[in-house]
N, C-alpha and C positions, 0 to 999 in steps of 0.2 A: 713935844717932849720925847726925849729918847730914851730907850730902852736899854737894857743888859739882857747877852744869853750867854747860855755856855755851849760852849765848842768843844766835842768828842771827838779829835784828830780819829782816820783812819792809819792804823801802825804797821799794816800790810800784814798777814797770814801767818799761823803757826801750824802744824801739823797734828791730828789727831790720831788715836792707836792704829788707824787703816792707812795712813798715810794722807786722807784727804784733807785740802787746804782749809782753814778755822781763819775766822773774822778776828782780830784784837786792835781792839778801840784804848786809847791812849786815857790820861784822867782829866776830868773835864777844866777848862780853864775858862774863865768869864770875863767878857769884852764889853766894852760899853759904846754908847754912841750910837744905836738901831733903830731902825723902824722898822714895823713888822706891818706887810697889809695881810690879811688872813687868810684873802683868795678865794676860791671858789673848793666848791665839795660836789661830790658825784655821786651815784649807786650805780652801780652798771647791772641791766635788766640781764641777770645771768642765772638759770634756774639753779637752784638749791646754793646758791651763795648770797649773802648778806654783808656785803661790806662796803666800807664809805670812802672813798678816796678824798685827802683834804692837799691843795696845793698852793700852798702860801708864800708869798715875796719876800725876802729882806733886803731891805737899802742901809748901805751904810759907805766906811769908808774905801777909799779905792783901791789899797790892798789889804783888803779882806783874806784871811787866811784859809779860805777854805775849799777842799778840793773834792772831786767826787769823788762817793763813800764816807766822807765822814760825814758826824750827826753837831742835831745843833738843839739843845733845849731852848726851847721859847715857852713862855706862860704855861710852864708847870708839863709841856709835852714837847718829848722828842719825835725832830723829824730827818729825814737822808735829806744830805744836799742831794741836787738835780743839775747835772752838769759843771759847766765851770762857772766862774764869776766873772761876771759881763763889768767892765769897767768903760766909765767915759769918761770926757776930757766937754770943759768949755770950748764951744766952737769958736768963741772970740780970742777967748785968751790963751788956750790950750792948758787952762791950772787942772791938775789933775781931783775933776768934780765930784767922784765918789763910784762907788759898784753898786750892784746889785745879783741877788744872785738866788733862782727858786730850791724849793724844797718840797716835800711831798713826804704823805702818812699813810698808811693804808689800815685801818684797822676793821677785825674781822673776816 
């Protein structure tokens, strides 16, 4: 069974009173067709820090619109894409088989 998420385009920088570059994320728009595996979570043994690293997959189709820096809502939480989107191809046929492509949460 496939999934829906929404996809937070990154819109590239605006400037704030100091001149330093600001994040602006576009409005979210909702794709369908996903699978999400949830991946794995982490703590990293770092004194006086408490936070949980979650690094989960999505597969979907082969061009996937998403590129690094933008976000992607899954099951009620946002996460950054991670890199680019890995696409492959049937080794028989060459039909173009679908992407995949990680993401990551840090919270805490």
């Amino acid at each position: 069974m496939s999934e829906s998420v929404e996809h937070v385009p990154y819109e590239g920088a605006g400037e704030d009173a100091y001149g330093n570059e600001t994040e602006g994320y576009g409005a979210p728009v909702t794709l369908y067709g996903f699978g999400f595996d949830p991946g794995s979570s982490s703590e990293p043994r770092l004194p006086g820090q408490g936070r949980v690293i979650v690094e989960p997959t999505l597969y979907g189709p082969f061009n996937m619109p998403f590129k690094p820096q933008d976000r992607v809502l899954v099951r009620g939480l946002l996460y950054e894409v991670e890199g680019v989107v890995r696409q492959w191809r049937n080794m028989f046929s060459n039909r173009e088989a679908g992407g995949v492509v990680s993401l990551r949460r840090v919270d805490g």
